[in-house]
N, C-alpha and C positions, 0 to 999 in steps of 0.2 A: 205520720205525715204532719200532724197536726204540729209534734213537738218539734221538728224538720221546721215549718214555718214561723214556730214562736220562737226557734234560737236563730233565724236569721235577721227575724225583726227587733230579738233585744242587742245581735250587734250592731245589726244599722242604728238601733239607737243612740249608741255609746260610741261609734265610728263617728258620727258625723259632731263637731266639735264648736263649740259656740266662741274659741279661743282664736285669735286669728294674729299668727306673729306676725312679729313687726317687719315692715320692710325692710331689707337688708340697707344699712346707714354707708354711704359711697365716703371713702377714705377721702380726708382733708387734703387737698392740692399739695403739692411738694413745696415746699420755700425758695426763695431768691433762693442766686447763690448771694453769701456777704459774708462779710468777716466776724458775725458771730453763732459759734454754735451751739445746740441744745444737745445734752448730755443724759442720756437715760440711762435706769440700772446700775444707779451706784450704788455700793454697799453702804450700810448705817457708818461703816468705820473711814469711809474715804472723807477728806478734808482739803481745803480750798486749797492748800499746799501741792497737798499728793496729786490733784487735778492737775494743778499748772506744771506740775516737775512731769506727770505722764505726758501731758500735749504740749510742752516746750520742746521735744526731741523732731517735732514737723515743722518750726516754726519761729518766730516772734511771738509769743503771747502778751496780748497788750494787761488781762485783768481776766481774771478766773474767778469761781464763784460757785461754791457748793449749797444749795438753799437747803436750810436748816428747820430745824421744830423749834419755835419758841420755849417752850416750857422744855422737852427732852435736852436739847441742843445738838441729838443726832442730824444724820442727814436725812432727807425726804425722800432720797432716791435720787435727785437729780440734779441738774448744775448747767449753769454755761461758760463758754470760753469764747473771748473775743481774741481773732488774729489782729495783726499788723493787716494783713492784705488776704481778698479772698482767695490768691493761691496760696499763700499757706493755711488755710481754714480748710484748703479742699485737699491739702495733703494732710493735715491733723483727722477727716472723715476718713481717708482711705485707707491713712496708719491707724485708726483706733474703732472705726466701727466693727463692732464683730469682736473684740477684743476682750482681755480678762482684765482689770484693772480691782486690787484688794480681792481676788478670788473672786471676782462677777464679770458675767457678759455685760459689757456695757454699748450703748448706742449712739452713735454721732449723727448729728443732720444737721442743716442750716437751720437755723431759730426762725419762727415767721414772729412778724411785729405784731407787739401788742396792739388790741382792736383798741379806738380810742373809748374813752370813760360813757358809760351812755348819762345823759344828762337828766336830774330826775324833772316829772311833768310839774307846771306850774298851772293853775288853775288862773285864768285873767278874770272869773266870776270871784266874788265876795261868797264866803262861805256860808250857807244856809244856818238860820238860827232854827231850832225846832221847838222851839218855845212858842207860845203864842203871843200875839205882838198886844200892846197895852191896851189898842184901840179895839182890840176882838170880842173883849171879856166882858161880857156887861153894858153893852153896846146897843141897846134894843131900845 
């Protein structure tokens, strides 16, 4: 009986969790629609060409754009393509979303705009000296 009650209290021990997950994060609002879209799931090997020759078959493409690593000069994974107009952006989503493009699934949606630059704080106070001032020292 006794050990009956010390192995339910070393579970409750170890049951009850001091860890508390995170609240589930609610998915970022969908984009306008507009004529330019954001392109996931590219392969390393897709290039700003191979972008605009796959979503030229929906479209006018005004400028395509595979964002690249600096140092590697692979791709990052991902790219935009701006249309002529948002019907053809919204016929480039529904011909290419879901799609293989260089042997990968790749993902279409409308681009949301960049958030603007946050501006850094400026203090309007004089910055504190921490020295001691000339009048302090010997003062007496």
């Amino acid at each position: 009986m006794a050990a009956a009650a010390a192995r339910s209290g070393f579970r409750r021990m170890f049951s009850v969790s001091a860890f508390v997950p995170p609240k589930p994060t609610t998915p970022p609002p969908k984009a306008d629609p507009s004529p330019n879209l954001f392109i996931s799931g590219l392969s390393k090997r897709t290039t700003t060409d191979g972008l605009k020759e796959a979503f030229a078959k929906f479209g006018e493409v005004i400028h395509a754009r595979v964002v690249t690593d600096r140092v590697t000069g692979f791709s990052k994974g991902f790219g935009f393509v701006r249309y002529a107009t948002v019907e053809d952006a919204a016929k480039g989503i529904e011909g290419m979303d879901g799609k293989f493009l260089d042997g990968w699934v790749i993902f279409a949606e409308y681009a949301r705009p960049r958030p603007p630059p946050q501006q850094p704080e400026t203090n309007s106070q004089p910055q504190q000296s921490w020295g001691p001032t000339s009048s302090s020292w010997g003062a007496q």
